[in-house]
NUVEX-357277 format. One record per residue (C-alpha): residue number from 0; residue in one letter; x, y, z. Coordinates in Angstrom, 1 decimal, decimal comma. Layout:
BEGIN
+-----+---+--------+--------+--------+
|   k | r |     px |     py |     pz |
+-----+---+--------+--------+--------+
| NUM | a |      X |      Y |      Z |
...
+-----+---+--------+--------+--------+
This chain:
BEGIN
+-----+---+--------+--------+--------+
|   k | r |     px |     py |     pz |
+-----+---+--------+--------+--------+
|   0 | x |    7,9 |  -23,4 |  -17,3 |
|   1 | x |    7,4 |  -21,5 |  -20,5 |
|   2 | x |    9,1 |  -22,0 |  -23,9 |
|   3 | x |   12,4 |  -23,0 |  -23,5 |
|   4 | x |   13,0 |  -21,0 |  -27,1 |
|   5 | x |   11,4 |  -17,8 |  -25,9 |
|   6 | x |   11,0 |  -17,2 |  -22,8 |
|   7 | x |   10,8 |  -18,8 |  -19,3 |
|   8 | x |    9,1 |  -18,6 |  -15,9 |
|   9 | x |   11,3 |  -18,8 |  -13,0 |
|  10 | x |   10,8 |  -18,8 |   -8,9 |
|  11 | x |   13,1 |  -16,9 |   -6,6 |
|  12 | x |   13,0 |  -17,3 |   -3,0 |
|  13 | x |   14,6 |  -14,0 |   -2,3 |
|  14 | x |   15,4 |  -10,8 |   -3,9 |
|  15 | x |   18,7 |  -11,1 |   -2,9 |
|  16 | x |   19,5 |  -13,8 |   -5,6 |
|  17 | x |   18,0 |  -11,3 |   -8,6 |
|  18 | x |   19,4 |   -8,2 |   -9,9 |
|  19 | x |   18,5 |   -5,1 |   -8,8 |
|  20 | x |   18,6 |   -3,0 |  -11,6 |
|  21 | x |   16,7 |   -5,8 |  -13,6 |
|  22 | x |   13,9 |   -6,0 |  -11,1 |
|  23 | x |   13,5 |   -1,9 |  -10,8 |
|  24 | x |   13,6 |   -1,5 |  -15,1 |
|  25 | x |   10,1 |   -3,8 |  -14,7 |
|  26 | x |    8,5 |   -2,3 |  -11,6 |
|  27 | x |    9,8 |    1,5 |  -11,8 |
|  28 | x |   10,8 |    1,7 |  -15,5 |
|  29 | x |   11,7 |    5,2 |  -16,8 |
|  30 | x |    9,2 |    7,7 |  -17,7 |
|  31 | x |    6,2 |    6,6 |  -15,3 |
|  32 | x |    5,7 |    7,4 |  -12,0 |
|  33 | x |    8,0 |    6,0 |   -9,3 |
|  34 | x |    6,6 |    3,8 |   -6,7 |
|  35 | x |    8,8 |    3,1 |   -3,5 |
|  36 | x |    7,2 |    0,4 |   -2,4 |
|  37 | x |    7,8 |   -1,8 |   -5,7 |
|  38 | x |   11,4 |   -0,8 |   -5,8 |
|  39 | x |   14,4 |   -4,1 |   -5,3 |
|  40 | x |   15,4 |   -1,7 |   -1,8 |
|  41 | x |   12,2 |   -1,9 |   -0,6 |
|  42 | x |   11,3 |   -5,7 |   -1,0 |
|  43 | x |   14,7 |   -6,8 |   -0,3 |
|  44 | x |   14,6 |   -4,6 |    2,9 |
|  45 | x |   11,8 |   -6,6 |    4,2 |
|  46 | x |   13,2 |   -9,9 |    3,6 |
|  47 | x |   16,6 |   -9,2 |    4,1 |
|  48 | x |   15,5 |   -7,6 |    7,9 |
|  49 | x |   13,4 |  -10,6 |    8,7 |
|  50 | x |   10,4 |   -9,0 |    8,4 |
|  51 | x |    8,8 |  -10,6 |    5,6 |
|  52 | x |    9,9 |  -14,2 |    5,5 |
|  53 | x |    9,3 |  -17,4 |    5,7 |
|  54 | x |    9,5 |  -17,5 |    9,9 |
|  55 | x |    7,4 |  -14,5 |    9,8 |
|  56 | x |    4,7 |  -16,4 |    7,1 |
|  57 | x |    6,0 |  -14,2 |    4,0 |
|  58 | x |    7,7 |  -17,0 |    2,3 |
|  59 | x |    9,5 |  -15,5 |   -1,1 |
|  60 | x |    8,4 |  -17,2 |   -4,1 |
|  61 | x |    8,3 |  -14,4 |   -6,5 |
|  62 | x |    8,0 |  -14,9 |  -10,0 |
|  63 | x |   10,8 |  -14,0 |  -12,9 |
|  64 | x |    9,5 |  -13,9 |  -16,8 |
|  65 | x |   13,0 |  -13,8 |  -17,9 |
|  66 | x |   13,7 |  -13,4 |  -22,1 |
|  67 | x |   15,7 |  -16,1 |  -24,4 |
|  68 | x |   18,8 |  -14,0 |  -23,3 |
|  69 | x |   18,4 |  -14,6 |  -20,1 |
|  70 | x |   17,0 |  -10,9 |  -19,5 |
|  71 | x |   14,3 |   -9,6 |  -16,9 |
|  72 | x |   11,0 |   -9,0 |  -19,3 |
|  73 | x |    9,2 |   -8,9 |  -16,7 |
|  74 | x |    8,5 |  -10,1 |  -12,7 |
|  75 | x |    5,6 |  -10,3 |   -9,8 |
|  76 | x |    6,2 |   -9,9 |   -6,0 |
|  77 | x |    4,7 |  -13,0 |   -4,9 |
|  78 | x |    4,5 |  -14,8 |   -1,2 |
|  79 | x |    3,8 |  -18,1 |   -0,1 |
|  80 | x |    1,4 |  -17,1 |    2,8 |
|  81 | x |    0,8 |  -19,8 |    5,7 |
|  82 | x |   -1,6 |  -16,5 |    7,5 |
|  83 | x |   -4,0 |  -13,4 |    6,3 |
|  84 | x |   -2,1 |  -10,9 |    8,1 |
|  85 | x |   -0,6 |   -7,9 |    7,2 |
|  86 | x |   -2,9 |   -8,0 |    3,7 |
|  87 | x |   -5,3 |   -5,1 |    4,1 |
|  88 | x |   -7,9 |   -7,5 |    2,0 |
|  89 | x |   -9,4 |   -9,3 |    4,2 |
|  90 | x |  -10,0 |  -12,9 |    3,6 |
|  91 | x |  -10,4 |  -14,4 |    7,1 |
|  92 | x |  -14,1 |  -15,4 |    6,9 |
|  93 | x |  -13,4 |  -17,3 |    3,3 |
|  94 | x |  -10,4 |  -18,6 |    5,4 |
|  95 | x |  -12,7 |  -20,1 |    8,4 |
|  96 | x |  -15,5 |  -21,0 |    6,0 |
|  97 | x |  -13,1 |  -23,3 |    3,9 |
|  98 | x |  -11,7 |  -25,3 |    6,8 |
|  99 | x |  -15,2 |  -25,7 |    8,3 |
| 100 | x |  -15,8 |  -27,5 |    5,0 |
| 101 | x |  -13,0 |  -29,2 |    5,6 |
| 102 | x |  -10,5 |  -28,1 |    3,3 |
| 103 | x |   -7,4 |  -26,7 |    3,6 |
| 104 | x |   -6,8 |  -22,7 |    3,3 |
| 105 | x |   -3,2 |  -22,2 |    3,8 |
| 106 | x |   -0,8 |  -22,4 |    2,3 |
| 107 | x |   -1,8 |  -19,8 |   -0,1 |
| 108 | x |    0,0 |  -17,6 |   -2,7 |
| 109 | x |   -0,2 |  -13,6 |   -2,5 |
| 110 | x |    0,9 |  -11,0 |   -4,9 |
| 111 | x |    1,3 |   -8,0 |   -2,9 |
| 112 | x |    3,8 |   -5,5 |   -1,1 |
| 113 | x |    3,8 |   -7,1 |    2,4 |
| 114 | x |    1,9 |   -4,8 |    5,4 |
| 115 | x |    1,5 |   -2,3 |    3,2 |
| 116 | x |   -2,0 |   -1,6 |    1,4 |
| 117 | x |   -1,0 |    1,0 |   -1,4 |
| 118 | x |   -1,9 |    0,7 |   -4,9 |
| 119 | x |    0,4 |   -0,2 |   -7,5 |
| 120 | x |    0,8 |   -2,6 |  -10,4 |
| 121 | x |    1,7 |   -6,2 |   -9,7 |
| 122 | x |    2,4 |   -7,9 |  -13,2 |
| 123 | x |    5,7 |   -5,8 |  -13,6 |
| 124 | x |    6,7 |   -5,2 |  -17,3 |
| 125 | x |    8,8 |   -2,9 |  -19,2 |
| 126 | x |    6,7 |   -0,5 |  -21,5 |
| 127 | x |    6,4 |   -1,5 |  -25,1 |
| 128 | x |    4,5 |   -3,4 |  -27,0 |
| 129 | x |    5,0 |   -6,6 |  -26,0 |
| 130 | x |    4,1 |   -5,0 |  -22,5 |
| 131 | x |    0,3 |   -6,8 |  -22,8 |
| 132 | x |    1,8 |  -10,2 |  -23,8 |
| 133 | x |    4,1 |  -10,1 |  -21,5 |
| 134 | x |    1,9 |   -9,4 |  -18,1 |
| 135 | x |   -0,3 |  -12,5 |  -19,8 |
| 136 | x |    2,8 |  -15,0 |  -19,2 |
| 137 | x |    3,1 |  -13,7 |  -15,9 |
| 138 | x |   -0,1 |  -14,5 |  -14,9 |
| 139 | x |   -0,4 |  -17,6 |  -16,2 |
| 140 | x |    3,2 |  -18,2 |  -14,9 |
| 141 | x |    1,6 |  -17,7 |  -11,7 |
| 142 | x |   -1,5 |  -19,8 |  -12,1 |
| 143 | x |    0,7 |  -22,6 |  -13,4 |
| 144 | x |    2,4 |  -22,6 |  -10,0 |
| 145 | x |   -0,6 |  -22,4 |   -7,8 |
| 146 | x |   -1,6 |  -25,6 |   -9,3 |
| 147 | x |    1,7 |  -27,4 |   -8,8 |
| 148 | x |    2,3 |  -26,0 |   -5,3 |
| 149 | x |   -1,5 |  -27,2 |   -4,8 |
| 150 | x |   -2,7 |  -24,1 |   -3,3 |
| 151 | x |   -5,7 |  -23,2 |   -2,0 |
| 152 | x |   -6,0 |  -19,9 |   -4,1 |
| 153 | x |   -4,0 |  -16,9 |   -5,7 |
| 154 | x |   -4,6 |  -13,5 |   -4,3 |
| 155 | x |   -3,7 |  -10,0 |   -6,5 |
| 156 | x |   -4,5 |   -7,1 |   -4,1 |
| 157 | x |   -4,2 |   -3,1 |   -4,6 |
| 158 | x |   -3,9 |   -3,4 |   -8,3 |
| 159 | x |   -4,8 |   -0,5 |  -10,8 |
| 160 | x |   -8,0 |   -0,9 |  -12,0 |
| 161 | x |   -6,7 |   -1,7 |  -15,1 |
| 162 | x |   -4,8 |   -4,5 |  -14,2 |
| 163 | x |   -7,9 |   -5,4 |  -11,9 |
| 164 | x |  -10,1 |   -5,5 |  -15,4 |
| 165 | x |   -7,5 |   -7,4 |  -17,2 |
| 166 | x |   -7,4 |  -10,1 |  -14,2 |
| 167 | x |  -10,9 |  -10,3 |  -14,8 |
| 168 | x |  -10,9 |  -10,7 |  -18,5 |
| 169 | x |   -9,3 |  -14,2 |  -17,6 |
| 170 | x |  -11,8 |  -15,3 |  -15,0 |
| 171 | x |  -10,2 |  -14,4 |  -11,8 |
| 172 | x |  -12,7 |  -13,1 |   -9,0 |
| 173 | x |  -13,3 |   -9,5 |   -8,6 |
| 174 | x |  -13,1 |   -7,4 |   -5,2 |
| 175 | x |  -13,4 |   -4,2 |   -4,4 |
| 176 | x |  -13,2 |   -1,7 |   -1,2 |
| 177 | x |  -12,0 |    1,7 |   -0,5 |
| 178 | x |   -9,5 |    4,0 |    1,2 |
| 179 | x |   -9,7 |    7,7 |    1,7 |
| 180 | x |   -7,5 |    9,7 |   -0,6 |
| 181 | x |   -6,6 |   13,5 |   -0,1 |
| 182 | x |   -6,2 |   14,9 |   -3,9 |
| 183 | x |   -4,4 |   18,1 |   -5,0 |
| 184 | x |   -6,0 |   20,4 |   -7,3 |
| 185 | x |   -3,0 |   22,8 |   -8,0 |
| 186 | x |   -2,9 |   24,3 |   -4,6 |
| 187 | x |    0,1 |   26,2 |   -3,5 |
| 188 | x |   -0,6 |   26,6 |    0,1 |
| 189 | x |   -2,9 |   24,6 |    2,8 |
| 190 | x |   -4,7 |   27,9 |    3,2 |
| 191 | x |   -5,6 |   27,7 |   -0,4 |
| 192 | x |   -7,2 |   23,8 |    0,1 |
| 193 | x |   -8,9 |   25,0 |    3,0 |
| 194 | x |  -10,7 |   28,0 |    1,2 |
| 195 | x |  -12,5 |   25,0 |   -1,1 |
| 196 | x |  -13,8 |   23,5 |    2,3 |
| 197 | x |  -17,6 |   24,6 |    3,5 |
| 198 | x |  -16,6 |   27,0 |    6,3 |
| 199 | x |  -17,5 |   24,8 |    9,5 |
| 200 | x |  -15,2 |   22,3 |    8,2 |
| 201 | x |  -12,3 |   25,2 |    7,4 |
| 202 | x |  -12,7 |   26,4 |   11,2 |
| 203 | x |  -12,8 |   22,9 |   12,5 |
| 204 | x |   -9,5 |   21,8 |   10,9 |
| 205 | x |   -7,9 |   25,4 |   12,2 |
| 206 | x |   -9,1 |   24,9 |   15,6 |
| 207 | x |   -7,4 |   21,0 |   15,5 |
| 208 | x |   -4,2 |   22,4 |   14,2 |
| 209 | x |   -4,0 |   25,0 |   16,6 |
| 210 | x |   -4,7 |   22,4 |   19,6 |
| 211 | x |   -2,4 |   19,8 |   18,1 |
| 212 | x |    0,8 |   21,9 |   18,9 |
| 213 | x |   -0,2 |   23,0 |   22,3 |
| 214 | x |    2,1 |   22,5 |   25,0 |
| 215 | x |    5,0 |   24,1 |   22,8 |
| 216 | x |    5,1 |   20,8 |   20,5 |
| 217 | x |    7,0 |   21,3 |   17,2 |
| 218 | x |    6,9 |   19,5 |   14,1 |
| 219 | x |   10,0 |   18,5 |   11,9 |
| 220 | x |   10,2 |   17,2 |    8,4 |
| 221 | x |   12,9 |   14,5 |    8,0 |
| 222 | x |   13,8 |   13,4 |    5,0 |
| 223 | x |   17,6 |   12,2 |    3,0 |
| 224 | x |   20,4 |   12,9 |    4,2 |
| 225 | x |   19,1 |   14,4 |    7,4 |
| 226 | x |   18,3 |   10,9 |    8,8 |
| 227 | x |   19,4 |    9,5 |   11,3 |
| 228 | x |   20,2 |    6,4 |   13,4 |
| 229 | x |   18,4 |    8,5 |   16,3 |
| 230 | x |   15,5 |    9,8 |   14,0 |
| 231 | x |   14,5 |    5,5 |   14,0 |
| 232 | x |   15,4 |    4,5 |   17,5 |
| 233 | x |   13,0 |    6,9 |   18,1 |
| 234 | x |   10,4 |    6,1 |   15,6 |
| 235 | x |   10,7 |    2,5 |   16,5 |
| 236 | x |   10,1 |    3,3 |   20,1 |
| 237 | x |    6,5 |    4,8 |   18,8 |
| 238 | x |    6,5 |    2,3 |   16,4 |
| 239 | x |    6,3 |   -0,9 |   19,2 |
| 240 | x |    4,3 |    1,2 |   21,8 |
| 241 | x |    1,5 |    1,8 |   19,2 |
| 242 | x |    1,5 |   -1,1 |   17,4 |
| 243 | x |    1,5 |   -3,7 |   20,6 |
| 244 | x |   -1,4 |   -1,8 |   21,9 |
| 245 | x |   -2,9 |   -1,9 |   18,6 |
| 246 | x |   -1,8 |   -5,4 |   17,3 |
| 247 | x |   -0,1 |   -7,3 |   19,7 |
| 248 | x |    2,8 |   -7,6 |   17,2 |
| 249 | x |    4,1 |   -5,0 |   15,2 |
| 250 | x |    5,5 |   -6,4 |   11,6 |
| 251 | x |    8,3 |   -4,5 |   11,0 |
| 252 | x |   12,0 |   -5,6 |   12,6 |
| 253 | x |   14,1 |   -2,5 |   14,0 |
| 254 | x |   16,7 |   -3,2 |   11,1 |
| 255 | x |   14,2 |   -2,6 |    8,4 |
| 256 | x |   14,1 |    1,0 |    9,3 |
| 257 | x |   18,0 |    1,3 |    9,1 |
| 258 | x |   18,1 |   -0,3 |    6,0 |
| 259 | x |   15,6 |    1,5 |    4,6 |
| 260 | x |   17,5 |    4,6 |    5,5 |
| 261 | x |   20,7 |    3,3 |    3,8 |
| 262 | x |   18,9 |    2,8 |    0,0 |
| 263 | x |   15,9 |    5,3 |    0,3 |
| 264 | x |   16,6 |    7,9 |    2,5 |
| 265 | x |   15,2 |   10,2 |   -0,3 |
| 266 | x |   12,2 |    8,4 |   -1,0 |
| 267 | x |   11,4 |    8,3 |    2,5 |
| 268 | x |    9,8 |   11,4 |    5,2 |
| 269 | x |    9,5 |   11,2 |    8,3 |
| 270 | x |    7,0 |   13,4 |   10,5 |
| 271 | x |    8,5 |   13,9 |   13,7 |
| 272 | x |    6,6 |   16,0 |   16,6 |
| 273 | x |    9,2 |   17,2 |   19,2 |
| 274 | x |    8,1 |   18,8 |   22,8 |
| 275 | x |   10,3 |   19,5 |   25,9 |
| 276 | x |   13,4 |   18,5 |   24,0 |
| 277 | x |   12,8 |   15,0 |   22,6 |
| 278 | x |   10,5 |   13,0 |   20,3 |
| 279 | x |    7,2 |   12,2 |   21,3 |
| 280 | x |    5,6 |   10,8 |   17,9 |
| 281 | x |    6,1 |   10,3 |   14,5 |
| 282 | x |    4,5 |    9,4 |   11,2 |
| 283 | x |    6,7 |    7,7 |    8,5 |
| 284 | x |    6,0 |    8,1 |    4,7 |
| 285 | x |    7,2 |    6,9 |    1,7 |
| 286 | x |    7,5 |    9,2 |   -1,3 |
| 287 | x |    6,6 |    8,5 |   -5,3 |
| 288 | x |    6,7 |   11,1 |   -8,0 |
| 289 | x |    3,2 |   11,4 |   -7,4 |
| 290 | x |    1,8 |   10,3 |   -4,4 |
| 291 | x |    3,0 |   10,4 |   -0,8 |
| 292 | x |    2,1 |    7,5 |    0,9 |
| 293 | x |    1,6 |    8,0 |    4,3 |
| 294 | x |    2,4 |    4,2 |    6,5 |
| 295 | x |    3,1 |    4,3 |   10,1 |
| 296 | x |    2,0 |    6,2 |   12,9 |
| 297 | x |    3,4 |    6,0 |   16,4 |
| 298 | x |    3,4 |    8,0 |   19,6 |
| 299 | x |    4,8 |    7,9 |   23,5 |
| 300 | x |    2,5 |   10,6 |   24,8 |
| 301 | x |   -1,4 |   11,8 |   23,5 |
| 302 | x |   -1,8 |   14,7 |   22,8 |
| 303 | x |   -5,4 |   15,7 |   21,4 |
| 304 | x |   -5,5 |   16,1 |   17,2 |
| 305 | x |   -1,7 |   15,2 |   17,3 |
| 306 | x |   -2,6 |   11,9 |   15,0 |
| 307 | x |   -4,7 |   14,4 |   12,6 |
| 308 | x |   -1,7 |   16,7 |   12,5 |
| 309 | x |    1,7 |   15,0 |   11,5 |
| 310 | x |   -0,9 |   12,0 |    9,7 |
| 311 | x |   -3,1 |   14,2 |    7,8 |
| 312 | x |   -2,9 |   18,1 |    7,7 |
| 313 | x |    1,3 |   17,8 |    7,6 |
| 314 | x |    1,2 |   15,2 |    4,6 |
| 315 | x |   -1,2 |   17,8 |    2,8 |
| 316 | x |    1,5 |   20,2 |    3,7 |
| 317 | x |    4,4 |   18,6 |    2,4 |
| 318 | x |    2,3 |   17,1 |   -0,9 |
| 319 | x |    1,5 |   20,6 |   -2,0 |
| 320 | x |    5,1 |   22,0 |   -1,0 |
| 321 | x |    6,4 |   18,8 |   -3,4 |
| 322 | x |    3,5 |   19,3 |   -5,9 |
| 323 | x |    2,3 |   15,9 |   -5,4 |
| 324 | x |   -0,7 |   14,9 |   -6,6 |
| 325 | x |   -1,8 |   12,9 |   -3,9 |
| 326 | x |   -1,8 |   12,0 |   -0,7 |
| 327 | x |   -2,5 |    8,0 |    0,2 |
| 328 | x |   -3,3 |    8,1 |    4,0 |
| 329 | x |   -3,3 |    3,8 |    4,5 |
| 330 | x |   -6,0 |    1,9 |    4,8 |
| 331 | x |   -9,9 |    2,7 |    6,4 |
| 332 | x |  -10,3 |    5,6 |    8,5 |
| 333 | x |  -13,6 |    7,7 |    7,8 |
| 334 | x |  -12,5 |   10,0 |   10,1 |
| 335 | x |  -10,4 |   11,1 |    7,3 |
| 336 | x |  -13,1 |   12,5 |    5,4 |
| 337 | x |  -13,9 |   15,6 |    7,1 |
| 338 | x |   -9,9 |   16,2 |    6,8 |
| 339 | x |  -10,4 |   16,5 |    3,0 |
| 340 | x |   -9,7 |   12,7 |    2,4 |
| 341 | x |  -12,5 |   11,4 |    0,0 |
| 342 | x |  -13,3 |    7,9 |   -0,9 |
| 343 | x |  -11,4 |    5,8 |   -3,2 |
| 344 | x |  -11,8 |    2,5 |   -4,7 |
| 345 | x |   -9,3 |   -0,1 |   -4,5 |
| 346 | x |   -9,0 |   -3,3 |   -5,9 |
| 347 | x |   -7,9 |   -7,1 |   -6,0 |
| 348 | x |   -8,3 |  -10,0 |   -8,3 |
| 349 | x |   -8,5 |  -13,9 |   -6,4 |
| 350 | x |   -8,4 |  -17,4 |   -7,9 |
| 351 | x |   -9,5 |  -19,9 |   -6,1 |
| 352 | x |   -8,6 |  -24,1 |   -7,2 |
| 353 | x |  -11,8 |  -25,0 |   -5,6 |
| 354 | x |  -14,5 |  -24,6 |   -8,1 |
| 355 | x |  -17,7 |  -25,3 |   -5,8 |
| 356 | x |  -16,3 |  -22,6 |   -3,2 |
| 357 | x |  -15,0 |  -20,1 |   -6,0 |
| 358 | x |  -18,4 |  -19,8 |   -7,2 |
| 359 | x |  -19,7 |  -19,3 |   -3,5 |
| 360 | x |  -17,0 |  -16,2 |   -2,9 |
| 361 | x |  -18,1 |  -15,2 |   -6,7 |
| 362 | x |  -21,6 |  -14,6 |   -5,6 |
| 363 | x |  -20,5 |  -12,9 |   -2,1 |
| 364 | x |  -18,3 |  -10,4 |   -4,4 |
| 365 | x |  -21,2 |   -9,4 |   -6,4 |
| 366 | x |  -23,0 |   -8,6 |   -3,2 |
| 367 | x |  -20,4 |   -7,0 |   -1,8 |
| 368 | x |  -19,0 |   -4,7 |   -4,7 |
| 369 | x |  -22,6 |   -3,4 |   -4,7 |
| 370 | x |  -22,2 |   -2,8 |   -1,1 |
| 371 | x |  -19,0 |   -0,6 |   -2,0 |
| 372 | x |  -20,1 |    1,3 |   -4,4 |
| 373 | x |  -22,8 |    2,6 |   -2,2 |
| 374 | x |  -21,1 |    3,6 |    0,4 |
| 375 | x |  -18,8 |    5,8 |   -2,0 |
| 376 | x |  -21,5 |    7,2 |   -3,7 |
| 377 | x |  -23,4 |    8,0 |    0,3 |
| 378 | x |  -19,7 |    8,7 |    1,6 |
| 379 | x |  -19,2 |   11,3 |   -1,3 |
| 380 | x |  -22,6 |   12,8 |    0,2 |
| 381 | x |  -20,9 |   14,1 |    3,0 |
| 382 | x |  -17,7 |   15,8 |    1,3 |
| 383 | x |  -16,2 |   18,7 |    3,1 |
| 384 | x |  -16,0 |   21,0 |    0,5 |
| 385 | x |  -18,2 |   23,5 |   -0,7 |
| 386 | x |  -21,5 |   22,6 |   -2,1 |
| 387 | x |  -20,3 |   25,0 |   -5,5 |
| 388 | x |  -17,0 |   22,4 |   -5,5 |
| 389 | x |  -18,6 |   19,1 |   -4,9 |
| 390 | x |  -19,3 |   18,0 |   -8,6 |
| 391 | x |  -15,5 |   19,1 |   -9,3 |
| 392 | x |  -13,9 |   17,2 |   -6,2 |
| 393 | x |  -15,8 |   13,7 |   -6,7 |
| 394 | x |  -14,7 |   13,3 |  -10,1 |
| 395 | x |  -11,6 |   13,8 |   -9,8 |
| 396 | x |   -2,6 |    3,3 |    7,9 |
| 397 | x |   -2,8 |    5,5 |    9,6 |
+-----+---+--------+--------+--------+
């Protein structure tokens, strides 16, 4: 695909057969802001671990814009999906509406990070300016092979809005929904965020911390080279417990977490709650030079407001003691809210072949982004902070 003089369109089934520093110069280049999640380690950690492969649904199939010397210009994580899980957009209902009408859903092609529903760009190109032309070959890289692989349709999801509006600008269905974000206005303690909170909310968060590490619990930041082999037996032991009662089949493979402690320890944090000499739960995080994004939560014992603490008030903790500027606490959760989390938009970008049912999911996302934007706007309503804040504050998985 492409021309053969210029440029050309490739398909790998597996990070392991591209370059790693040619991958990370598109999706982390230097000067903006790192995100794990993109990263060669990361990716190739889920495939390479079994987690994300073909056996598992997340067939490979990601897409290389390579130059006329042979270069990286640019690159998309991309999956040949034969399910909807582990997206975070869900697409279920188009799913079981298609095949009533007697067409065929899957297989279906995904641009995404798989199980993970953090924001960051998919059309991954070096900065420059041939930056704009260069995500446009990607794309239509990628809708050139959803027609030849006869796909059902082409799904973009937790894209920055301004790849979201580009997307758009060359008729690809629009989507919106919303996480909860916690945002860091220059604080250098927690005491400091809490003295923007109304006062019931300050004293409710207090009194949650305070019963959180009852029962002489403790809480350990774990992070680079203080990582261990036992910090993930034992995170994996929260990991499965959780995540059968909550799934029935947790995603991720035991060997994902030791690779991902050989090639980013130091992107990666673990929140570890310790009581009568051992582990009893743990929340792992990834960090980016601006955001920490919080991902898995697990336990072996309850223990009321011990979630809130190592998911929510401990992330705030570390963000501010990093000077993050963010804290991404997964997907849905209102409960987050009165924690200081606010709403936050997200977005995805669809194409689907069939033209009768694209204009049918067209109409629902009308309807729906509507729907979204009023329940930010009633969400926002019920902020925690001060009434003399509130203006300030709204502009701006666990």
């Amino acid at each position: 695909m492409g021309d053969a003089e210029q440029t050309i369109i490739k398909i790998a089934q597996g990070l392991g057969a591209v370059d790693p520093a040619q991958w990370d110069a598109c999706a982390n280049p230097p000067g903006e802001p790192y995100n794990p999640f993109l990263s060669h380690a990361f990716l190739h950690a889920l495939e390479e671990s079994g987690s994300a492969t073909r056996r598992t649904g997340w067939m490979p199939y990601h897409l290389l814009f390579e130059d006329a010397a042979g270069g990286l210009a640019g690159c998309m994580p991309m999956y040949l999906k034969s399910h909807s899980r582990g997206e975070y957009v869900f697409d279920h209902g188009w799913a079981d509406a298609f095949e009533r009408a007697g067409g065929s859903y899957y297989p279906k092609l995904q641009v995404s990070v798989p199980f993970t529903p953090a924001t960051g760009p998919r059309l991954l190109t070096k900065p420059g300016p041939g930056r704009d032309a260069a995500e446009d070959q990607l794309l239509a890289g990628a809708l050139e092979v959803a027609r030849r692989t006869g796909v059902s349709s082409l799904h973009f999801t937790f894209l920055p809005e301004r790849q979201w509006t580009k997307l758009g600008s060359h008729g690809l269905l629009q989507r919106t929904d919303q996480q909860f974000h916690w945002e860091n206005r220059g604080y250098k303690s927690f005491d400091e965020f809490l003295g923007d909170l109304s006062s019931r909310k300050r004293k409710m968060i207090r009194k949650e911390r305070e019963r959180a590490l009852e029962h002489d619990i403790s809480i350990e930041w774990v992070t680079g080279a203080d990582l261990t082999e036992n910090h993930w037996d034992a995170f994996y032991a929260f990991y499965m417990d959780t995540g059968s009662r909550k799934w029935g089949s947790p995603y991720l493979t035991r060997e994902f977490f030791s690779l991902i402690n050989e090639r980013l320890a130091d992107r990666t944090l673990l929140i570890m709650a310790r009581s009568n000499g051992r582990y009893i739960a743990g929340a792992l995080n990834f960090i980016g030079d601006e955001v920490l994004f919080g991902r898995n939560w697990g336990a072996i014992e309850h223990h009321p407001f011990l979630h809130f603490e190592c998911c929510y008030y401990q992330a705030i903790d570390f963000a501010i003691a990093r000077g993050l500027k963010r804290v991404e606490a997964g997907a849905q959760g209102e409960h987050k809210l009165a924690r200081g989390y606010l709403p936050a938009k997200t977005y995805s970008a669809h194409w689907i072949a069939n033209a009768s049912f694209s204009e049918a999911v067209a109409e629902y996302l009308a309807r729906e982004r509507l729907h979204v934007d009023h329940d930010i706007e009633t969400l926002g309503e019920y902020s925690p902070f001060r009434h003399d804040e509130h203006t300030e504050t709204q502009e701006d998985d666990f």
